[in-house]
C-alpha positions, 0 to 999 in steps of 0.5 A: 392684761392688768385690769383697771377698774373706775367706779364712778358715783354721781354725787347726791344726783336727785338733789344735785340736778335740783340745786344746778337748776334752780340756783336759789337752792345752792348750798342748802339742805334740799329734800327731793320728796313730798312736803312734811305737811303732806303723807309722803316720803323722802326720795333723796337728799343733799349733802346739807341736809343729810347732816340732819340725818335725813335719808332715802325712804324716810318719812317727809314729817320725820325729815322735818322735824329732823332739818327743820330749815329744810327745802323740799322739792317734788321728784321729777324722775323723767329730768333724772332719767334723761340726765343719766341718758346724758352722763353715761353717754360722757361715760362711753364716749371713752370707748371703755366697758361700761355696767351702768348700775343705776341712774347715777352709778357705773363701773367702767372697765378701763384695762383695754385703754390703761395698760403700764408695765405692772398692775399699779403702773396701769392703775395710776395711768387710769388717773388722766381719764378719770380726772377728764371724765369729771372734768367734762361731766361738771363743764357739760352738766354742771355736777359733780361725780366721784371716782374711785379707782382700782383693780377690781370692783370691790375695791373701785366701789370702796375707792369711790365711797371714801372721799365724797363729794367731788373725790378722786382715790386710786387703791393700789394692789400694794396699798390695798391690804393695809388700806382696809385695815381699819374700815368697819366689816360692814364696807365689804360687798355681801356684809348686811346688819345681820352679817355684821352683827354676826362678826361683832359678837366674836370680836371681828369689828374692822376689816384687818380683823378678819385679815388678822382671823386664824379660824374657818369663817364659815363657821359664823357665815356659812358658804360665804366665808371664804369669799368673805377672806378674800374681800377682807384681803382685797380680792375680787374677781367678779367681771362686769355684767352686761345685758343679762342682770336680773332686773326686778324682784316681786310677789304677788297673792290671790285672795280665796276671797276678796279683802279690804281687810287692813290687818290682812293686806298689811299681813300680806305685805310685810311677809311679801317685803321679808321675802324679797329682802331675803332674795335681795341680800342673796344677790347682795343688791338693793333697789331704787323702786319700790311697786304695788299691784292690786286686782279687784273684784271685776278683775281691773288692775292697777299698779303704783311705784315710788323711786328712792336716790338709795338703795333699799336693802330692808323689809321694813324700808319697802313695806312702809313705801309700799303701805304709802303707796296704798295710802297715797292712791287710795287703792284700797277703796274696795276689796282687793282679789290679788294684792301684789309688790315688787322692787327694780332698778337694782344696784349694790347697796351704798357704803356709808362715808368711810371714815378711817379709824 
């Protein structure tokens, strides 16, 4: 059986559910997060505001500054969560295999459903039923969602990253190899900053250079070397994951004594965010949520979490939620016993636009 792989990619949800129910908001630059004049944080934005540079996890007052004409919008996660709920119901209607990997991403494995008589034929019959499936989800929901197609995940994610918003791209196994050619090495799954940097300073920039790459890659990226040769050659046969996903990533301290001490608890958090950044590039993912947990004296407990439309990937991204989270709840009001943070709602990080060199 040829497998046949869709990903599919709502197009800037958060702002997009804003702008379909308030028609006032259509056509301009919307930011889901708290107002600039407050101390708050970006959630996400639309397409008309991200050509500011305005982005998930960015401070309010920044956003400002940078798309001064800008809307903001207050987050309402319950009215994202239950139109999810409506999308991939759309989504499993098809009766296909469906690893739903956030709020408004799923890869849905088709191959039972389009089979034709060679690899590419199976992928082009999958075109019908993605084109229903956008179809039907913009008359039912009124919103748009991009789809990328091809024989396996690496290449159905980078099929779904290359034209948004409102796309529709097939890779085919002929096309794949001279397809990748020019994206920057940064667009394959596993490639972070530190990856990249790595690559760039032995000359290895596009992806048809490490194709073109005579030498041992695990000589610049260890054990993940060869795995990397054979995403650069459009390779990939990791299945879909149902049911078992790890679901969140968190540490937690306890004091030997009770602190309220600022220099102490930022210590404690940045070195909590760069262990769990460690432990997310590990799994190659990134998180929506952002969490705090703090214990005091007599033993209560509170904890505080913050939903952004991006996946974050970096520890300086979760510490600066995670010391707004602080800020904004006022937890630090008295010495803490055990101070905790976390992230959820895991999902492989999101390429930026492809552009083709």
């Amino acid at each position: 059986m040829f497998r046949v792989i869709l990903h599919l990619d709502m197009d800037a949800f958060f702002a997009s559910v804003e702008q379909r129910d308030d028609p006032q908001l259509r056509g301009q630059p919307v930011i889901v997060g708290a107002p600039p004049t407050q101390r708050g944080v970006v959630c996400a934005a639309s397409y008309e505001a991200r050509k500011f540079g305005v982005r998930s996890a960015l401070p309010s007052a920044t956003a400002g500054r940078l798309c001064p004409k800008g809307i903001f919008v207050r987050p309402r996660m319950d009215a994202y969560r239950e139109e999810s709920r409506r999308i991939m119901e759309i989504i499993a209607a098809t009766g296909a295999i469906v690893e739903q990997m956030s709020v408004d991403e799923a890869y849905v494995d088709v191959s039972g459903i389009c089979q034709g008589d060679n690899a590419d034929a199976s992928l082009l019959k999958a075109l019908p039923m993605a084109r229903q499936l956008k179809d039907r989800i913009l008359s039912e929901r009124q919103l748009t969602a991009t789809i990328g197609i091809a024989s396996n995940k690496l290449l159905a994610k980078i099929a779904s990253d290359h034209q948004k918003p409102d796309g529709l791209t097939v890779i085919t196994d002929a096309e794949k190899v001279p397809f990748l050619r020019p994206l920057p090495v940064r667009t394959l799954y596993g490639v972070g900053k530190v990856t990249e940097q790595t690559l760039k300073q032995v000359g290895l920039a596009t992806v048809g250079d490490l194709q073109d790459y005579a030498g041992d890659l695990r000589a610049l990226v260890g054990s993940f070397g060869p795995r990397l040769k054979q995403f650069a050659m459009g390779e990939d046969d990791r299945p879909l994951e149902i049911g078992d996903e790890i679901k969140s990533i968190s540490g937690e301290e306890t004091f030997l004594k009770d602190t309220e001490d600022r220099p102490v608890l930022r210590a404690c958090l940045k070195e909590q965010a760069a262990d769990i950044e460690q432990r997310l590039k590990r799994r190659q993912l990134g998180a929506h949520t952002v969490q705090v947990k703090v214990r005091y004296t007599d033993f209560s407990t509170l904890t505080r979490q913050i939903s952004v439309e991006e996946p974050l990937t970096e520890a300086t991204e979760i510490y600066r939620l995670a010391c707004f989270l602080l800020g904004r709840e006022k937890l630090v009001s008295r010495p803490l016993r055990l101070l905790g943070l976390g992230v959820s709602h895991l999902r492989e990080p999101t390429n930026q636009q492809l552009t083709l060199l």
